[in-house]
SEMINU-363468 format. One record per residue (C-alpha): x, y, z; residue in one letter. Coordinates in steps of 0.2 Angstrom, whole numbers, padded with zeros to 4 digits, always signed. Layout:
% SEMINU-363468
XYZA/...
END
This chain:
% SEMINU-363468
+0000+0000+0000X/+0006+0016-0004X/+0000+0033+0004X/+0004+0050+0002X/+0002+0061+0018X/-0016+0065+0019X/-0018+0049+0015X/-0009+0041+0028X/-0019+0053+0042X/-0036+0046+0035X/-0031+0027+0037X/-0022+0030+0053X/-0036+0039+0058X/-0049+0025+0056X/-0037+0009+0058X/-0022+0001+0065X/-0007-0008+0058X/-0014-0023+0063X/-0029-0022+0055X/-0021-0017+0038X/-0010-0034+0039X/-0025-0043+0043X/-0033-0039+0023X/-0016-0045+0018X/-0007-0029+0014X/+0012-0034+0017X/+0021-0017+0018X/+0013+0003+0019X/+0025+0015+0012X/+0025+0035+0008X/+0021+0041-0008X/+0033+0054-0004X/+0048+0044+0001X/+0061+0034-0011X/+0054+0016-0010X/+0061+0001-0016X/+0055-0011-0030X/+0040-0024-0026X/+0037-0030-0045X/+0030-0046-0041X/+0017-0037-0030X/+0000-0029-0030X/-0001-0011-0026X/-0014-0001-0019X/-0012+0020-0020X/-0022+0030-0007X/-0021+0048-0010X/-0026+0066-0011X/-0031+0070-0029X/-0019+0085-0027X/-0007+0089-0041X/+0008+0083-0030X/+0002+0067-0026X/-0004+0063-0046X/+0014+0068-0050X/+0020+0056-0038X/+0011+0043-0045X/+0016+0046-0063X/+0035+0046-0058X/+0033+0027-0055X/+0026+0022-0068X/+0037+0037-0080X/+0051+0025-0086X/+0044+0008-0091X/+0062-0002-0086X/+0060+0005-0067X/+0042+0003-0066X/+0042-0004-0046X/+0027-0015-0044X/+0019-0029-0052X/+0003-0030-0066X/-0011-0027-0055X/-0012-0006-0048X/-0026-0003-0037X/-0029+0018-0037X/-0039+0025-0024X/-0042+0044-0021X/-0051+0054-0006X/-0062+0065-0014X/-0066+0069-0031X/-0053+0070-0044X/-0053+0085-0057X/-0055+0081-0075X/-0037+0090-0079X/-0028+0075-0066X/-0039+0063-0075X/-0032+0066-0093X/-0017+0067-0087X/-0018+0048-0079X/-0024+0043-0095X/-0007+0047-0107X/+0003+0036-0094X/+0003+0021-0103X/+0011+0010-0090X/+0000+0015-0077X/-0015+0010-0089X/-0011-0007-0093X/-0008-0011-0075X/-0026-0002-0069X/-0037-0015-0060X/-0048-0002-0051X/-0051+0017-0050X/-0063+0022-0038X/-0064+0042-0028X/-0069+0033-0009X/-0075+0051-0002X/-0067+0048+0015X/-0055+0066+0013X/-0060+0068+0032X/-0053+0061+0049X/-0061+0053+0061X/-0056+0059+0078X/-0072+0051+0090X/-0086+0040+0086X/-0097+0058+0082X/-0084+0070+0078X/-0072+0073+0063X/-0061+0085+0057X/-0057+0091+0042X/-0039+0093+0043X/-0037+0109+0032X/-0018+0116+0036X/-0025+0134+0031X/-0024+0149+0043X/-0040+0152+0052X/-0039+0170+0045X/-0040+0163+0027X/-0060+0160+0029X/-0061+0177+0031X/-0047+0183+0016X/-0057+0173+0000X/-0065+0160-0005X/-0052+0146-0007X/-0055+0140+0009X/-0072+0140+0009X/-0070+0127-0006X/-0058+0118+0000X/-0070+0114+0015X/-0086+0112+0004X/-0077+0100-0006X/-0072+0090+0011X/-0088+0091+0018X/-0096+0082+0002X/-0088+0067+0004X/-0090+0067+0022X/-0110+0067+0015X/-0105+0054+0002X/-0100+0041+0015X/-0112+0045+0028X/-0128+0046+0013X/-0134+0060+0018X/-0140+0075+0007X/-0142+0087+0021X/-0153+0104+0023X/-0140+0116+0027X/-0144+0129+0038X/-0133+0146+0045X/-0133+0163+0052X/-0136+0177+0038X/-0126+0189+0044X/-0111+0179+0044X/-0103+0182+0024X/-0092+0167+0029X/-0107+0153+0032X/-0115+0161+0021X/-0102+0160+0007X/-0099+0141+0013X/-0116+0136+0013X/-0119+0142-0008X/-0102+0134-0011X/-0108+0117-0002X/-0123+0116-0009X/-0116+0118-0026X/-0103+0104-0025X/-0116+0093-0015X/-0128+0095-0030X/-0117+0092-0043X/-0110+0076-0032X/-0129+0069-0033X/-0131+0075-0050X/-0117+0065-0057X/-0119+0049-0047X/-0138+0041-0050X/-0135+0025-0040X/-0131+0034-0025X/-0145+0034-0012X/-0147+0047+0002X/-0157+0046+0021X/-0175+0054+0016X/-0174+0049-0002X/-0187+0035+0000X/-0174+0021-0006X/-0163+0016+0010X/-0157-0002+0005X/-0158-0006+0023X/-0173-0015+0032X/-0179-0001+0045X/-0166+0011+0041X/-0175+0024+0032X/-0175+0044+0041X/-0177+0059+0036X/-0163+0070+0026X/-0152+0078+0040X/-0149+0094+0043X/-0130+0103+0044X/-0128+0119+0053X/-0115+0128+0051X/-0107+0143+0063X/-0093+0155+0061X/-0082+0156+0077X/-0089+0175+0078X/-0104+0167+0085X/-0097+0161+0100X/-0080+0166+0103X/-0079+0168+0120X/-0083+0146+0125X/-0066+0140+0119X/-0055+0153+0129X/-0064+0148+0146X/-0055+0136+0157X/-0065+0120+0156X/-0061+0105+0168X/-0068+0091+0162X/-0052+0077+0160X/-0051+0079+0140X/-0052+0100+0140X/-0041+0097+0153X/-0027+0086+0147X/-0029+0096+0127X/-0028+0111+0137X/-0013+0109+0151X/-0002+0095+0143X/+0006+0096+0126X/-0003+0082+0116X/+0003+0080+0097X/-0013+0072+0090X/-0018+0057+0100X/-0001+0053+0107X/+0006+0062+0125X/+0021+0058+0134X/+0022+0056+0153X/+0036+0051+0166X/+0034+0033+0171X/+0042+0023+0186X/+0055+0011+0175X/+0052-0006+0175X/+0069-0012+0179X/+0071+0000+0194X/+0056+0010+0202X/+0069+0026+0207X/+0069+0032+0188X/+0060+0036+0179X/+0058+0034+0157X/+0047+0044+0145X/+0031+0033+0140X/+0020+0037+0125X/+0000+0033+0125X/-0012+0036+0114X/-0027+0043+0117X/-0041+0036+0107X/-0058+0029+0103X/-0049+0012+0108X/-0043+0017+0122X/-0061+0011+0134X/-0056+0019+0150X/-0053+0036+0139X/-0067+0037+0131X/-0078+0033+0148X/-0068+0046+0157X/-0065+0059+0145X/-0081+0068+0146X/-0081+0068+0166X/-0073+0082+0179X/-0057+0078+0182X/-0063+0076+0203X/-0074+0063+0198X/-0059+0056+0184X/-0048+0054+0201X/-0058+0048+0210X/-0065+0035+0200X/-0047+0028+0195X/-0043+0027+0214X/-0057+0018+0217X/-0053+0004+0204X/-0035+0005+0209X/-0040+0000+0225X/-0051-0014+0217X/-0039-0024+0207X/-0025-0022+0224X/-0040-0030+0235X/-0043-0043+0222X/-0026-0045+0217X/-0019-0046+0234X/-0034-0060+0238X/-0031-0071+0225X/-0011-0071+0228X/-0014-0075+0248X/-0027-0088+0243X/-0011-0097+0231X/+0002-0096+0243X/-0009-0099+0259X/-0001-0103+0275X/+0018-0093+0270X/+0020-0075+0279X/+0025-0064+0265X/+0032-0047+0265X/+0027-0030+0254X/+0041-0033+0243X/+0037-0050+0240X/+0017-0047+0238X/+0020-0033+0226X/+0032-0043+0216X/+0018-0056+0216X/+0005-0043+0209X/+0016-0040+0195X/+0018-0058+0190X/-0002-0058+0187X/-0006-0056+0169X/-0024-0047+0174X/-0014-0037+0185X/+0000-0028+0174X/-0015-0026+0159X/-0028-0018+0171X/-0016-0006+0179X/-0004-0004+0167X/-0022+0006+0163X/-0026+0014+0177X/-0008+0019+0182X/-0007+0030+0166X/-0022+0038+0166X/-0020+0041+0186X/-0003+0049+0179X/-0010+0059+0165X/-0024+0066+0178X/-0013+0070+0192X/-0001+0078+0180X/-0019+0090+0174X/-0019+0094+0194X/-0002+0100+0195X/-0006+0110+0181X/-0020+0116+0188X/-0011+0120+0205X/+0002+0127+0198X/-0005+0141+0187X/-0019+0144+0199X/-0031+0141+0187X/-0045+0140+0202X/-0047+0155+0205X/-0043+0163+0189X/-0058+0152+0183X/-0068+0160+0196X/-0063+0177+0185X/-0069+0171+0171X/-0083+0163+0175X/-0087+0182+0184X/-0084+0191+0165X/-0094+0179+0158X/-0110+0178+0167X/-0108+0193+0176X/-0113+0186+0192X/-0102+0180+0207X/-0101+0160+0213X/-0116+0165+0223X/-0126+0171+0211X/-0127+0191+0214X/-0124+0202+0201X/-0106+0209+0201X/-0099+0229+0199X/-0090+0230+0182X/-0075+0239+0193X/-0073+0224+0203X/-0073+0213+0188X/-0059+0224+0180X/-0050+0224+0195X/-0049+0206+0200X/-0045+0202+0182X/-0029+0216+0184X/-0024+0208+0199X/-0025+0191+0188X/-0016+0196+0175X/-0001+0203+0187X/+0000+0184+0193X/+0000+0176+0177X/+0014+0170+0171X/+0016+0164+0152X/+0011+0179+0141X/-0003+0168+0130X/-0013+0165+0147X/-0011+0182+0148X/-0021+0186+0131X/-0033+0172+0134X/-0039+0184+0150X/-0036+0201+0141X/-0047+0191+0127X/-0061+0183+0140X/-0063+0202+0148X/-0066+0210+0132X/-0076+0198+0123X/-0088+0195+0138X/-0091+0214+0140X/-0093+0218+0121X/-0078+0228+0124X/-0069+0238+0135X/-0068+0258+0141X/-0050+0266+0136X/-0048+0268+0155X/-0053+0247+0160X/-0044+0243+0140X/-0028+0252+0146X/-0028+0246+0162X/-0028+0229+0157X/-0015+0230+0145X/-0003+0237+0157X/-0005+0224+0169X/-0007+0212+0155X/+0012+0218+0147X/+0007+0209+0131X/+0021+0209+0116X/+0017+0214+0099X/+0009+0197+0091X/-0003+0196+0107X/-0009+0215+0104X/-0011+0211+0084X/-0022+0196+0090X/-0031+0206+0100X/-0037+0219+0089X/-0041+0205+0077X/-0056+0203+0085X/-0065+0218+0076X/-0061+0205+0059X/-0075+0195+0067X/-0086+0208+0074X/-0081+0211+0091X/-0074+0229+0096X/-0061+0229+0110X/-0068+0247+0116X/-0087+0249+0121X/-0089+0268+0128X/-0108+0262+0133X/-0103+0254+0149X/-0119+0251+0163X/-0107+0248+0178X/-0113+0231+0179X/-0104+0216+0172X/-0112+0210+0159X/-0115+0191+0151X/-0112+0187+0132X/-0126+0184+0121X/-0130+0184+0105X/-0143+0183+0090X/-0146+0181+0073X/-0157+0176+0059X/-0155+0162+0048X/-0152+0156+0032X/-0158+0139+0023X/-0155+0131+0008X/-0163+0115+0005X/
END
């Protein structure tokens, strides 16, 4: 099998190397690596139709004496391939007489969760807001995310937004045209679901611009997987934590884990407070010792043994090192959250936030804008690392609508932001926030917003 990178994302995304071996696929190799010759093999190209990966795939087959695979090419693409790329396939002769299979899969999407996906677009947010390309790139995703779900949604979005707006024309172009050019292709709601029972009626995909709700993803949240994505350096599913050495319990060796839908305890945990995460684990902990510790006095009844030879006893239990081999690295991972959150103080500097945002204090009274703005100075004077320092310059601005020149300035001096971190902040005009609001009531006040709607069905 031969992937180029996008590629190589989508599959990891959805499968394991051991899954891949299992339908007998031998070797998985970059498209954009050198790669040695296989000519007595089968081999199966999963890529972007981009123009890089198409000349990619020509190289190979460019010089018929160094052609490097066998007489049967399987070719597999992740969206919809342009009529330009297609012609050009076809003048490669060597690539032709090899063809067993062409097919686009629509899958140019990763799947991050059981209901969630991304579309792994590499442009800057700010592009949405700069053009059009984008916004096409996007639609084109999001059609074959509709292709392999069947679904020929309604789509439905904030008018005032020219983005969603924009997007939603854009979509429902390349979704038409998608349907349009493929007959046999059947949809939720079109009356011919293949499956006994399976019929419902044609979904509905709503799409938001961040400028409806910018303020959510700059608050503290601690549930254990806001917690861990927001405290601990993750790079994608994998994080990195210290681990007692197996060889001697003094050290300790960097140990990776992934952090995934097959990951059980993960997915049952993620969505929990990170209290209630503790505590669980604790309790389970305690569990498998009790249980453990029973079943290794029941064998060895009658003998007086020490910690040192219990614990050793323990480890020798194959249920034993699997279950909290488990435990031990999430109760790692959580504990490491807690330090975190200990460390930068983020309890009471959530208690500030959640103050600017609702505009009412942990007991429920309405708060004095002056003693918001001068808890959140005080904050900001403890703060250490100057991003945390923009996320509460950010939060007070964006809760309030914007800020006096007096509270703005104040802010900002306590805040001693560098020149990116000011540019960021006035950004926030590109998406219809003001950082100064003169109509202050003296009253801190809650974020809301409205907006009519758009549809297209």
């Amino acid at each position: 099998m031969i992937v180029d990178e996008p590629g190589m994302k989508v599959i990891s995304a959805a499968v394991g190397m051991y899954d891949i071996m299992e339908q007998q696929v031998s070797i998985v190799e970059s498209l954009e690596k050198k790669r040695a010759p296989f000519k007595d093999m089968a081999a199966i190209y999963i890529l972007a139709p981009t123009h890089d990966s198409v000349r990619r795939l020509l190289d190979d087959f460019a010089d018929k004496n160094k052609v490097l695979y066998g007489r049967a090419i399987f070719l597999y693409f992740l969206g919809p391939v342009p009529k330009n790329m297609i012609n050009e396939l076809k003048q490669c002769k060597q690539l032709i007489k090899r063809l067993k299979a062409m097919a686009e899969i629509n899958v140019d999407f990763l799947i991050k969760e059981e209901r969630a996906f991304v579309l792994d677009m590499n442009d800057p947010f700010a592009s949405l807001y700069r053009g059009n390309s984008a916004e096409l790139k996007a639609a084109e995703k999001l059609v074959t995310l509709c292709a392999t779900l069947n679904e020929y949604p309604y789509i439905r979005y904030s008018q005032s937004s020219r983005t969603c707006n924009s997007l939603a024309s854009i979509f429902k172009m390349k979704m038409d045209q998608f349907v349009g050019s493929n007959p046999s292709w059947w949809y939720h709601g079109s009356g011919n679901c293949p499956f006994h029972n399976g019929e419902r009626d044609r979904s509905t995909v709503l799409l938001l611009d961040r400028s409806s709700d910018c303020l959510t993803p700059l608050m503290h949240d601690f549930t254990y997987q806001a917690m861990v994505n927001d405290l601990l350096k993750v790079y994608g599913d994998k994080i990195t934590y210290k681990a007692e050495s197996p060889d001697n319990p003094r050290k300790t060796e960097d140990k990776d884990v992934l952090l995934n839908d097959k990951d059980k305890l993960w997915v049952e945990m993620r969505g929990e407070h990170i209290a209630k995460v503790i505590e669980v684990l604790s309790g389970r902990i305690q569990e498998v010792v009790n249980s453990s510790t029973s079943n290794v006095a029941r064998k060895d009844k009658g003998s007086n043994m020490s910690l040192a030879q219990l614990a050793s006893a323990l480890k020798e239990l194959p249920e034993y090192r699997e279950v909290m081999s488990k435990l031990s690295q999430h109760m790692h991972i959580a504990h490491e959250c807690m330090d975190e959150f200990n460390r930068v103080g983020l309890l009471d500097l959530s208690d500030v936030e959640q103050t600017l945002a609702t505009g009412k204090d942990e007991d429920g009274r309405s708060t004095k804008l002056s003693d918001s703005m001068s808890r959140c100075e005080q904050a900001l004077l403890r703060i250490r690392e100057p991003k945390d320092r923009l996320r509460l310059v950010l939060i007070a601005t964006i809760s309030q609508g914007g800020l006096s020149y007096s509270d703005k300035d104040r802010l900002l001096r306590a805040a001693q932001l560098g020149r990116k971190e000011l540019q960021t902040l006035e950004s926030l005009a590109q998406l219809g926030i003001p950082t100064v609001n003169n109509k202050s009531t003296g009253t801190t006040s809650s974020s809301s917003s409205s907006s009519k709607t758009g549809f297209l069905g």
